[in-house]
N, C-alpha and C positions, 0 to 999 in steps of 0.2 A: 619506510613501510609501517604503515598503522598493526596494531597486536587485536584484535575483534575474540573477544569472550564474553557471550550471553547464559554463562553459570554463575550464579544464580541467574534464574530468567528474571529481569526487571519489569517488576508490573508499575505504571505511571500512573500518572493522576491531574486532573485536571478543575477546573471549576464544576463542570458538568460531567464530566466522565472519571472513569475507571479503565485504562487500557490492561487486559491481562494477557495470561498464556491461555491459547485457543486448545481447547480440549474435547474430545472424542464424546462426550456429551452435546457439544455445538454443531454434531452433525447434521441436525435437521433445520438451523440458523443456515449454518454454510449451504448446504442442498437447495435451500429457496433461494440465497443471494446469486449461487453458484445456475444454476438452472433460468433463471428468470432470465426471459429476452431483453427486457430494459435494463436491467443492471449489468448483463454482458454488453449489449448495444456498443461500447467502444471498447471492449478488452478480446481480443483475435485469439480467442481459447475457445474449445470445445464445451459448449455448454452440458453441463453434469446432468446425466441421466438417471441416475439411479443413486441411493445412500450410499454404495460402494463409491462412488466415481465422489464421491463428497467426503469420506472417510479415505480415500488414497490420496485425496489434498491435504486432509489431517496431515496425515502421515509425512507428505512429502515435506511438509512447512514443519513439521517436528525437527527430519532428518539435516534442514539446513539449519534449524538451531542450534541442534546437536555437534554439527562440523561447523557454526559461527561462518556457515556461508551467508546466512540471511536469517531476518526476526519481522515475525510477526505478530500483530495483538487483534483479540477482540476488541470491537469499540462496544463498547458497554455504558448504558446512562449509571451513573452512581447510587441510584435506588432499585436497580435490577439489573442480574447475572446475565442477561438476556441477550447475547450476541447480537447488536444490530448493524457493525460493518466490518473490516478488519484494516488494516492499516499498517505497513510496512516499509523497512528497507530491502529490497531486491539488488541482486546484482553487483553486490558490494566488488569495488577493487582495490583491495587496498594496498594495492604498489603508487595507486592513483591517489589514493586518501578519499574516494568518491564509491557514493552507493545512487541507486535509482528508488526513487517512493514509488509507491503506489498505494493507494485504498478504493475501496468500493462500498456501496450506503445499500442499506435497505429502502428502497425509496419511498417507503412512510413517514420515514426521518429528512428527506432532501430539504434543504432551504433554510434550515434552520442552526448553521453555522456549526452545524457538529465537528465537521469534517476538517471546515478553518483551524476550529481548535484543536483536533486531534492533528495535525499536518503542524500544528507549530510544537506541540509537544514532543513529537517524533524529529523533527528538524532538531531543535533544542536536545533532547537526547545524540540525535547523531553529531553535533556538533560539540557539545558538553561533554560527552563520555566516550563516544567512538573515538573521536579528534579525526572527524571527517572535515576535508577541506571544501567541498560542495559535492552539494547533492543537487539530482538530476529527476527530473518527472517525464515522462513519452508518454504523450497522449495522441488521442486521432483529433484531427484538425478540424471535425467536426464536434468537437464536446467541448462546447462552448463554456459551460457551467464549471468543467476542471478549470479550464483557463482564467475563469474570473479566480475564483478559488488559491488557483495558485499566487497567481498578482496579488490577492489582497495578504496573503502569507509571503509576499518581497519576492517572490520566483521572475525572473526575467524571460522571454523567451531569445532564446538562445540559436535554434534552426528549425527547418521545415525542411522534412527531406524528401524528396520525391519520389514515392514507388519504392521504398528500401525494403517493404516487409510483406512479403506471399502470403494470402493464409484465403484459402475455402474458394482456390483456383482466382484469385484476383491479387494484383498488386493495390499496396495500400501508403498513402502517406502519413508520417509520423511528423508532429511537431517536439521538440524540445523543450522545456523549460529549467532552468537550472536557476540555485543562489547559491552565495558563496558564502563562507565562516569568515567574515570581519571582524570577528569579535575578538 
């Protein structure tokens, strides 16, 4: 079983970016990414209604730092503080040696490879310093744009699962992608 401690919080860095710790000032970053119908479009969450419902995502993504259940970053361009996705590991098991990614974009920024590069920086963190032995991404079989994304960062897809996940009175299918730490 893998030992997970994110004290100090490690902020990355990259060609273009600055990943840091997401801060109660990012509230109105998170609220627009958090609330927008296109950016939810494939994440089966409650879209955020109000600056509270944006500030208790704060909070909740603080509290799994805190217990090294899970870490998340602002994605931030490197010439401004300015919250424009967030990017994490979710789901860590580490009796597994395995966590789940996720991130989400502000879609003023889509297409423009941020996302590639924040997803290899975050892999390379979980693999370098967690000593995770693969990591896992669930996306909907419909977000075609995750899926190239993932491939072009070496993720394979792994399953499509049929109707595994209920959310807003419908069942829904989940695809897999995962890569492994050969390194």
């Amino acid at each position: 079983m893998i030992t997970i401690n994110f004290t100090p919080f490690p902020n990355l860095e990259t060609e273009r970016l600055s990943l840091r710790r997401i801060v109660k000032e990012d509230v109105n970053e998170i609220f627009e990414l958090r609330s927008n119908k296109q950016t939810m479009k494939y994440i089966p969450r409650p879209l955020a209604k109000t600056k509270e419902d944006a500030l208790g995502h704060i909070t909740m993504i603080d509290e799994k730092i805190e217990n090294n259940e899970g870490i998340n970053w602002a994605i931030t361009l490197k010439n401004s503080p300015k919250l424009i996705g967030i990017i994490g590991h979710y789901r860590i098991k580490p009796e597994h040696f395995r966590a789940e990614i996720g991130y989400i974009l502000n879609p003023e920024f889509h297409g423009k490879g941020i996302i590639t590069e924040a997803i290899d920086e975050v892999v390379k963190y979980g693999f370098e310093v967690m000593k995770l032995h693969s990591i896992e991404a669930i996306i909907d079989p419909e977000n075609f744009a995750s899926a190239k994304v993932l491939q072009k960062n070496g993720f394979v897809k792994e399953a499509h699962l049929k109707e595994n996940e209920y959310y807003e009175g419908r069942f829904l299918d989940t695809v897999i992608y995962s890569i492994l730490n050969n390194g």
